[in-house]
C-alpha positions in Angstrom: 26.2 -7.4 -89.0 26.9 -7.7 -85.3 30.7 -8.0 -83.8 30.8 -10.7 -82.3 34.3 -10.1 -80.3 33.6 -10.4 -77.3 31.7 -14.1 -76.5 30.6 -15.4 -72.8 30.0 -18.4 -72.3 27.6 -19.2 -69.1 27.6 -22.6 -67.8 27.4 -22.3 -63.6 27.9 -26.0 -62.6 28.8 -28.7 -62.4 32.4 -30.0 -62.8 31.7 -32.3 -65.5 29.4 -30.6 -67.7 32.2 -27.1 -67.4 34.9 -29.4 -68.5 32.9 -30.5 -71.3 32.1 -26.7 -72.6 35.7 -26.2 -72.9 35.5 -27.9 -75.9 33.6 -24.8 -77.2 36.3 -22.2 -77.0 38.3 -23.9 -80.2 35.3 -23.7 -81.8 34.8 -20.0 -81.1 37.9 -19.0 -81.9 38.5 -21.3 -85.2 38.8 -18.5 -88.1 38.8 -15.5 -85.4 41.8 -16.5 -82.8 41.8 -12.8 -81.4 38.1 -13.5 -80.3 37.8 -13.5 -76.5 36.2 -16.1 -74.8 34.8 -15.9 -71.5 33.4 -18.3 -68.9 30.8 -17.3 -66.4 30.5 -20.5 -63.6 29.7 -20.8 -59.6 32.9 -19.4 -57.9 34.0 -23.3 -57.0 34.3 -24.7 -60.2 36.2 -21.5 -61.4 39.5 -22.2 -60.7 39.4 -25.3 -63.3 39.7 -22.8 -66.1 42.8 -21.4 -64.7 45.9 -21.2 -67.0 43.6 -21.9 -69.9 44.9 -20.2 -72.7 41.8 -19.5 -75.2 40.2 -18.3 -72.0 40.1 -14.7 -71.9 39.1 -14.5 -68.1 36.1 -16.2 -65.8 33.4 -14.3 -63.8 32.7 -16.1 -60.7 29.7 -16.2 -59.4 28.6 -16.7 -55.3 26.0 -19.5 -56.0 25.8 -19.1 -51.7 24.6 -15.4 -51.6 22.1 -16.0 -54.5 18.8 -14.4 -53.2 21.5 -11.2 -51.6 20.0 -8.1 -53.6 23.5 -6.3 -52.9 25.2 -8.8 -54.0 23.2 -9.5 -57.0 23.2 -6.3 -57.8 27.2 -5.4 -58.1 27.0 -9.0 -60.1 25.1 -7.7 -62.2 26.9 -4.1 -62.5 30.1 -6.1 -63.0 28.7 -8.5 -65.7 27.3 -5.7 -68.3 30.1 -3.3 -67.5 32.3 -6.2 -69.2 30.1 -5.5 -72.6 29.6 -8.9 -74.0 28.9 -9.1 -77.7 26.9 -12.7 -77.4 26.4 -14.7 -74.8 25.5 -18.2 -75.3 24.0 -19.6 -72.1 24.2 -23.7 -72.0 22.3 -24.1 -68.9 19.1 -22.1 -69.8 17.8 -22.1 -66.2 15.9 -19.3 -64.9 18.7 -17.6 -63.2 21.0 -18.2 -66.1 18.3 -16.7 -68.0 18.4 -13.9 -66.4 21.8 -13.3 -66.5 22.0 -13.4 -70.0 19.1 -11.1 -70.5 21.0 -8.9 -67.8 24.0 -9.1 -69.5 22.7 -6.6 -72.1 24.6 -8.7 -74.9 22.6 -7.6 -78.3 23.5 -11.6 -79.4 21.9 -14.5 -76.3 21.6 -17.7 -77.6 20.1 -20.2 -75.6 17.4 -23.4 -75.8 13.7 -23.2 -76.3 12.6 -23.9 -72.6 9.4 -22.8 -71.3 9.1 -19.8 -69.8 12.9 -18.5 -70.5 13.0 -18.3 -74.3 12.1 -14.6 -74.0 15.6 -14.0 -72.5 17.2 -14.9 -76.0 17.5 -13.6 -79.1 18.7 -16.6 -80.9 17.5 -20.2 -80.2 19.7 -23.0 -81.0 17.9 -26.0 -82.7 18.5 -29.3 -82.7 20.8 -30.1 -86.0 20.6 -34.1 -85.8 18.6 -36.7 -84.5 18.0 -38.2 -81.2 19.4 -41.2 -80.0 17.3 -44.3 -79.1 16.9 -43.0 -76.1 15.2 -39.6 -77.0 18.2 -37.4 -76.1 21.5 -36.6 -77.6 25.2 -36.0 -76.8 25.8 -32.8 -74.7 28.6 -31.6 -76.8 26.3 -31.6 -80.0 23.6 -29.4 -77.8 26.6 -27.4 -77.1 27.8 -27.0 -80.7 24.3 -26.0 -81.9 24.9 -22.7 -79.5 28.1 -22.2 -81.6 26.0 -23.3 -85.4 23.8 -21.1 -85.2 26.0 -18.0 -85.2 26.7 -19.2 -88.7 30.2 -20.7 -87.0 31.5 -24.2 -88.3 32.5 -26.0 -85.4 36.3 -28.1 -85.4 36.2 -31.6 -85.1 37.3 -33.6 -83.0 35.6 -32.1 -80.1 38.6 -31.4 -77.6 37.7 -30.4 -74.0 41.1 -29.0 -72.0 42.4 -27.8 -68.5 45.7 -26.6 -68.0 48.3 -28.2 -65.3 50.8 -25.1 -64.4 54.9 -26.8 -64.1 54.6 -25.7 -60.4 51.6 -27.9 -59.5 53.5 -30.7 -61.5 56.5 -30.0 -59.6 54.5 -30.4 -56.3 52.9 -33.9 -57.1 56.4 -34.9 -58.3 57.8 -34.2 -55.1 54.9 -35.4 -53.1 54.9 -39.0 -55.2 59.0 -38.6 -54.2 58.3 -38.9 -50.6 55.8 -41.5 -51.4 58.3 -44.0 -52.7 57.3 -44.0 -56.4 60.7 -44.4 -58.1 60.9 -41.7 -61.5 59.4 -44.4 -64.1 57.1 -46.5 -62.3 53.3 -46.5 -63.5 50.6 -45.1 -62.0 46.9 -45.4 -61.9 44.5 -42.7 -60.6 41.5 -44.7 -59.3 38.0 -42.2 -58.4 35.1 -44.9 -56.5 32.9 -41.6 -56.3 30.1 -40.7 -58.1 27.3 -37.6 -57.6 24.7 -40.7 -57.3 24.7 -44.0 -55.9 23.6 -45.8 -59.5 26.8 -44.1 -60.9 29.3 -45.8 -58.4 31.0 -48.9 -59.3 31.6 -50.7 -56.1 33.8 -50.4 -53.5 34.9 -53.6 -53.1 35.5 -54.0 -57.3 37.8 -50.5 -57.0 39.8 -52.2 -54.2 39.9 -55.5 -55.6 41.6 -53.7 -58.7 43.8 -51.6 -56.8 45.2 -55.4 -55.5 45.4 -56.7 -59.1 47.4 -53.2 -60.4 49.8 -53.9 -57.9 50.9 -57.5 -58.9 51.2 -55.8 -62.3 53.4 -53.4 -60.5 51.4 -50.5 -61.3 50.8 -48.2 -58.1 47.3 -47.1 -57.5 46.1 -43.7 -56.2 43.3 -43.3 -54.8 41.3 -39.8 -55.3 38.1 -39.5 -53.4 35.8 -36.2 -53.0 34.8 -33.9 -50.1 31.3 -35.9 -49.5 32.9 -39.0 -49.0 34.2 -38.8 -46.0 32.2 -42.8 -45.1 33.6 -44.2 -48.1 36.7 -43.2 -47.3 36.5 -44.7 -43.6 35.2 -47.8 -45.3 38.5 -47.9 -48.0 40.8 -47.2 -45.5 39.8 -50.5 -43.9 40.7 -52.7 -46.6 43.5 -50.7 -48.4 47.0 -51.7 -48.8 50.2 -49.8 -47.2 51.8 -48.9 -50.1 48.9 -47.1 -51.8 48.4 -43.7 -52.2 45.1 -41.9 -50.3 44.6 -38.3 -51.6 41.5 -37.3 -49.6 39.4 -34.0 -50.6 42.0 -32.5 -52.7 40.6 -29.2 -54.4 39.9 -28.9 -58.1 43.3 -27.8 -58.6 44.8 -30.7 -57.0 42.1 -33.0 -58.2 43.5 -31.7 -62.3 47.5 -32.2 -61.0 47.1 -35.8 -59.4 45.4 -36.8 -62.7 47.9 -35.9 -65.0 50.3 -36.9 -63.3 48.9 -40.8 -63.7 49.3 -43.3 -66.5 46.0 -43.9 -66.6 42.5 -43.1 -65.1 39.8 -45.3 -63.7 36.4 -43.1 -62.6 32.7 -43.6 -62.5 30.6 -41.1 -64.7 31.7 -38.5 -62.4 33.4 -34.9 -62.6 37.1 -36.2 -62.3 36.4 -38.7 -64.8 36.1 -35.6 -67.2 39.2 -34.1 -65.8 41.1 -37.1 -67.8 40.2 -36.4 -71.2 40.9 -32.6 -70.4 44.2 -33.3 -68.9 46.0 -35.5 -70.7 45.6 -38.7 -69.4 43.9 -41.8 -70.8 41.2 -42.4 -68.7 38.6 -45.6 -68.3 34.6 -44.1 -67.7 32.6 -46.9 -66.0 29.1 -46.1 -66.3 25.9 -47.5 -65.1 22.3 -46.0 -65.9 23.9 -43.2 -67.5 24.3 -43.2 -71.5 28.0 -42.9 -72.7 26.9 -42.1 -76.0 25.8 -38.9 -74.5 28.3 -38.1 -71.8 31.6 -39.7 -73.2 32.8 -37.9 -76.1 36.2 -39.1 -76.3 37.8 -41.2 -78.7 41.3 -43.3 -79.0 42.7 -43.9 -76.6 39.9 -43.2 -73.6 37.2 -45.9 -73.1 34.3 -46.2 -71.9 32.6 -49.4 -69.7 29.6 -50.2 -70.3 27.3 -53.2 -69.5 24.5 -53.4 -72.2 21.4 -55.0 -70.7 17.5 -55.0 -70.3 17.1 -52.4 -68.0 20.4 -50.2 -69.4 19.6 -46.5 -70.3 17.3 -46.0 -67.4 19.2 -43.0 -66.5 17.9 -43.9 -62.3 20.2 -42.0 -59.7 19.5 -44.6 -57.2 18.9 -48.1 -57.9 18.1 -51.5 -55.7 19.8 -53.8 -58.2 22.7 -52.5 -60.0 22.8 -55.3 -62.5 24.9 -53.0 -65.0 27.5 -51.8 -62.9 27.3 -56.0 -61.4 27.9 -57.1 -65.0 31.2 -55.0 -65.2 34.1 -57.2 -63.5 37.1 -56.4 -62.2 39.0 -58.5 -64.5 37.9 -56.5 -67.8 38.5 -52.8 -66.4 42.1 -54.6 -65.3 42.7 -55.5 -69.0 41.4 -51.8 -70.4 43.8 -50.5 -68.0 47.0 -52.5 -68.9 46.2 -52.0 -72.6 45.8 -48.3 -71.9 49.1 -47.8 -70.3 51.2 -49.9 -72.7 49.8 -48.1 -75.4 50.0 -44.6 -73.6 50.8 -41.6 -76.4 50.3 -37.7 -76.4 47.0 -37.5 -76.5 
């Protein structure tokens, strides 16, 4: 029988979908805690698994200097030197393909994809059915990876980042200079989204910041690199005492987010970062399925609109009657039950 010591785990982007394959590393090291778990992910996501204690260490890789053949080639050097026992590879692209085959790991398990199945030795199939809508929850596709080693996965599913006490320290200080008094309640609001379908409206995220206020709740605003207009357009209509955090990195993304009462994102990277972080966290989704990408239970939520048209899964859409459907009004009350009710998680 094959060691299987030594376990990497390749998933290159994106934020989310990395957050989510945390969840894996409990399951690999359930019965085998000396196991070591490794990550391989595009050098900007990287620095999410930092501090993470079941990681054993995270191979970076330069998604910019993809087609250099000397880079490539001390990758690739540097990847078998590290003499993974299995790999399991969650993206199953052709590059990740490749780097699995490359890897030189006598275990790679991957999915039966056309044209790439040749790179694996074990494929991972399906162990339950689809939902209505023909797909099923990424963490079970994940788990299947992890199944068919012969491993029993733990339950619940628990995704995780780690805050270090000095980034603490520094949002501490930084809320300090802002005003907020040790005690008063926060909520970490995130209007972005990869795709337009996925974003809430700007106007609703606003008018809630207005109504968290009056509930004397302080709202902070997180927004990403590529939202530079967004943020023109919020700064228009936001109030004084609020709190703008503009383009923070991932690092700084995970400390703001812990450090709130609550979280309010769209399906979205940082709405994963909740979950993983700590903190109880609202997911407002639109054409995406949270039956798929929402794996959390009590006390995280997810807001959802159920109509005709739901489960279209559109990046861009010319009505939006889903995300119209949701009102301000309801994701206020989530978020007031959510922080009287806030517990370790």
């Amino acid at each position: 029988m094959i060691s299987l010591e030594k376990v990497l785990i390749i998933r290159p982007r994106f934020l989310g979908d990395l957050i989510l394959a945390t969840g894996l590393v409990d399951a690999l090291r359930q019965g085998n805690p000396s196991r070591e778990v490794w990550f391989l992910t595009e050098g900007s996501y990287s620095e999410a698994l930092q501090n993470h204690p079941g990681i054993t260490g995270v191979i970076p890789f330069d998604a910019p200097r993809k087609n250099n053949p000397f880079y490539l080639w001390r990758f690739y050097r540097e990847l078998r030197r590290r003499r993974f026992d299995a790999v399991l590879d969650l993206f199953c692209n052709p590059r990740t393909a490749q780097m699995a085959l490359i890897s030189g790991a006598k275990v790679r398990v991957g999915f039966e994809m056309r044209g790439r199945s040749w790179a694996y030795t074990v494929l991972a199939p399906p162990s339950s059915d689809p939902l209505a809508s023909g797909r099923r929850p990424v963490t079970e596709a994940y788990l299947d990876q992890v199944r068919v080693l012969g491993m029993k996965p733990v339950s619940p599913y628990k995704t995780g980042l780690v805050v270090t006490e000095e980034e603490k320290t520094h949002v501490r200080k930084l809320f300090e200079r802002a005003g907020i008094k040790a005690g008063q309640k926060i909520a970490a609001l995130c209007p972005g989204a990869s795709w337009p379908a996925k974003r809430w409206s700007l106007e609703r995220f606003t008018e809630l910041g207005f109504w968290l206020q009056r509930e004397g709740i302080r709202p902070l605003y997180l927004f990403g690199p590529k939202e530079a207009a967004v943020v023109g357009e919020f700064e228009a209509h936001m109030d004084k005492d609020w709190l703008l955090i503009n383009q923070p990195n991932i690092r700084g993304l995970m400390a703001f987010i812990q450090a709130a009462d609550a979280l309010v994102a769209n399906d979205s990277g940082p709405m994963h970062v909740g979950p993983a972080v700590g903190t109880p966290t609202i997911g407002i989704f639109g054409p995406g399925e949270p039956e798929i990408w929402f794996p959390y239970g009590d006390p995280h939520q997810a807001a959802y609109a159920e109509i005709g048209c739901s489960h279209c899964g559109l990046d861009c859409c010319n009505f939006m009657a889903c995300m119209d459907h949701l009102e301000t009004r309801e994701i206020l009350g989530k978020v007031l039950t959510l922080i009287r009710r806030k517990k370790e998680i």
